[in-house]
N, C-alpha and C positions, 0 to 999 in steps of 0.2 A: 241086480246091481246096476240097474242104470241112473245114471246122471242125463243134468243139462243138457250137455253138448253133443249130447249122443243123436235128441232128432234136428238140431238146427245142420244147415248145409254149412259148405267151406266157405261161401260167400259172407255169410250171415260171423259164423266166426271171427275172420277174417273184420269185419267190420267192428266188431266188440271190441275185437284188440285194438285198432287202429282208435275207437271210443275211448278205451282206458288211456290209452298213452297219450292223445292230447290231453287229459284232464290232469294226467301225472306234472306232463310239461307245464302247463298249468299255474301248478300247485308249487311247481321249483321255481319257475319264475318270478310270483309273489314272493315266494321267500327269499330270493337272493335278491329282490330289489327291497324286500326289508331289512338285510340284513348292510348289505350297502347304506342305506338311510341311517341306519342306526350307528354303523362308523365313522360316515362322513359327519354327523351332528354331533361328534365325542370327541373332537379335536376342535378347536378355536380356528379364531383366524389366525396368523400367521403366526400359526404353531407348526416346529422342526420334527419332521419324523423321528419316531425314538430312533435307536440302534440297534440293528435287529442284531445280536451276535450270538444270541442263543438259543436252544431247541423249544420245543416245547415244554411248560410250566413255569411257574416263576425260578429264577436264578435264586440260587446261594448268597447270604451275604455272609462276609464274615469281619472280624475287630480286629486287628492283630497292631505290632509292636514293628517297624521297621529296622531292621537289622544289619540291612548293606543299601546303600545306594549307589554304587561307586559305578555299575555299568548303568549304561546311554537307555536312558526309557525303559528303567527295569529295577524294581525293588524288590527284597528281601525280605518277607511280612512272616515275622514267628506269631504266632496263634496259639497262646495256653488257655488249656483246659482243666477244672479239676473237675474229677467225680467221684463217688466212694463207688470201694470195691463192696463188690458184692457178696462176699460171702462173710467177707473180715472185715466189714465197715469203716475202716480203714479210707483216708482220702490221699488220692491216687491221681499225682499232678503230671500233664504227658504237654510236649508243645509240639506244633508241626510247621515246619518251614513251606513256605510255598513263593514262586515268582509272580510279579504283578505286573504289569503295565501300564507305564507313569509316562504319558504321553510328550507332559511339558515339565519334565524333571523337578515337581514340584514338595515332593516328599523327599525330607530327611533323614538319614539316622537318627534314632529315638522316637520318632514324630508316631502318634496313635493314627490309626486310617482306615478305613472303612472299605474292602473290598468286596467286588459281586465277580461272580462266577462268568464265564466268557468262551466261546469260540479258540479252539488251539491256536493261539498266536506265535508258538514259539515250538521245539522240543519239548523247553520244560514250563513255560507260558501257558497259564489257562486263567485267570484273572484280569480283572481290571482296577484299577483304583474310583473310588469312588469318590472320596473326599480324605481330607485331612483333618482328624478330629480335632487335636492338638499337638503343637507342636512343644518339640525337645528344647528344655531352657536350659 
């Protein structure tokens, strides 16, 4: 059961590795200067960095119904759902309130609005507004 490295000396070892790990270095360096090339040529010119306020993956969007506006940079977005039940076919309508972040108080009661998922902004804060679909006549 012998190996390689059984008749090379410490020297000789020693030098393999020190072989392998420049070519690794190498190998990471191309690639992080391609990877660099490849971000920096995916933004225009004087294009705003996005907002980074979420984890990894794409964020949630969601449609909902605005409900309260009444506090300062902070909306009230109901969100109905139907689906049929599963065993009774049955269609089984559920809504779910959630707070948003409306930065420049621009959503009303009634108004449809497009929210994306966000960074905890608040206690009950994890939303942002996106746009304002349409508004409440």
């Amino acid at each position: 059961m012998s190996n390689g490295n059984a008749q090379r000396t410490p020297e000789e070892r020693a030098a393999q590795r020190l072989e392998h790990r420049r070519k690794n270095a190498a190998e990471r360096r191309r690639y992080r200067l391609k990877q660099r090339e490849k971000r920096e040529s995916g933004s225009g010119p004087a294009a705003e960095p996005p907002v980074e306020d979420h984890g990894p993956g794409r964020p949630r969007e969601r449609r909902g119904v605005v409900v309260s506006d009444k506090a300062d940079k902070t909306i009230t977005v109901r969100i109905d759902s139907a689906r049929m039940h599963r065993v009774y076919g049955k269609v089984v309508r559920e809504s779910t309130r959630l707070h948003a972040h409306d930065e420049r108080n621009e959503a009303g009661t009634g108004d449809t609005v497009r929210v994306v998922e966000s960074r905890p902004l608040s206690r009950t804060k994890r939303w942002r507004l996106l746009e304002v679909l349409e508004r409440a006549r």
